[in-house]
N, C-alpha and C positions, 0 to 999 in steps of 0.2 A: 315605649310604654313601660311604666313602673312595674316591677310582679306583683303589686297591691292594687292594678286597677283592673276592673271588671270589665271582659267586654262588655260591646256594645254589640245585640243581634236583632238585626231587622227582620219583623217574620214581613213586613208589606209596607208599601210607601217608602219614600225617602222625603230628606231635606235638601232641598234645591231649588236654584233660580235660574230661570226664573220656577215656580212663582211665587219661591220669597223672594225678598230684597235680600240686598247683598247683606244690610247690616242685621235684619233677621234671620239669615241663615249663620246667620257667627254668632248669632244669639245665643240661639236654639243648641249650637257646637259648642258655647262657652258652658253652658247648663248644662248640656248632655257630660260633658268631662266633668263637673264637679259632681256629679249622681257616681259616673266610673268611679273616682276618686271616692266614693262612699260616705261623701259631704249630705246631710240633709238640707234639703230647701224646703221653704216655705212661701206663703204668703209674698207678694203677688206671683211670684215665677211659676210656683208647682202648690198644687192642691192633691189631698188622697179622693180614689174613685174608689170605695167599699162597693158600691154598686156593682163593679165590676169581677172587684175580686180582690184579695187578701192582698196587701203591697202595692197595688197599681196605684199611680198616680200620672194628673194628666200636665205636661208642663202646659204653661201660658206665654206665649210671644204676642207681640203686639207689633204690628207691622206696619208699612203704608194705607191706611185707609182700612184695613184688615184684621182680625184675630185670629191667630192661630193656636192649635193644640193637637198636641206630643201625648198620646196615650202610651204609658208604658207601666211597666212592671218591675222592681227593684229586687231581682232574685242574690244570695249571697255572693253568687258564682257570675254574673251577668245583670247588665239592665237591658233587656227588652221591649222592643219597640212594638207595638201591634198597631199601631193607626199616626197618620198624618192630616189632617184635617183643617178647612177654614170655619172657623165658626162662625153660625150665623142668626144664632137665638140664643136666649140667653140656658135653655137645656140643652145638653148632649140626645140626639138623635138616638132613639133607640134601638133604631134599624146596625147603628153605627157600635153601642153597648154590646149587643149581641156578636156582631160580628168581632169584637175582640176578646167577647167572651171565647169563642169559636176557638180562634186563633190561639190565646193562651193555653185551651185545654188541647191542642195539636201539637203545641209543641211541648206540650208535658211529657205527652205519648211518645213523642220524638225523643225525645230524653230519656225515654225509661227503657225503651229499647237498645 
């Protein structure tokens, strides 16, 4: 790993298949490394979630028959990961907003200590 890329910390979920597919689990790997690399995406891959919280943004894969999304966070020091999810309406569940609200403010806490 370069000294200029950011880990990557999962507070829940992974990426794996099954049950992505093999070429969206390299997807999802190709995106995650260019976020490290502190490349900005946009449009189709990754969209910002304000809703959630200041920096988060949810990536977008597109799989076999499936949609998937990568809630994460683009901190200076890290990109984190708080949710792995198949999407199955066209809004984000709010059951599911909360719960990485949740998560983000835990590992803050975690961090400040």
């Amino acid at each position: 790993m370069d000294t200029e890329d950011r880990p990557l910390v999962w507070l829940e979920d992974r990426v794996q298949t099954p049950p992505f597919s093999v070429t969206a689990r390299i997807e999802a790997g190709k995106l995650l490394r260019l976020l490290q690399r502190g490349e900005r995406l946009g449009m189709p891959h990754c969209r910002p979630m304000p809703s959630i919280g200041p920096h988060v943004h949810e990536l977008r894969i597109q799989d076999e028959g499936r949609f998937w999304r990568i809630v994460l966070r683009i901190d200076p020091d890290a990109v984190i990961v708080a949710a792995v999810f198949a999407k199955k309406t066209t809004r984000t569940p709010r059951s599911l907003t909360e719960r990485c609200r949740r998560r983000f403010r835990a590992y803050d806490r975690a961090m400040e200590d």
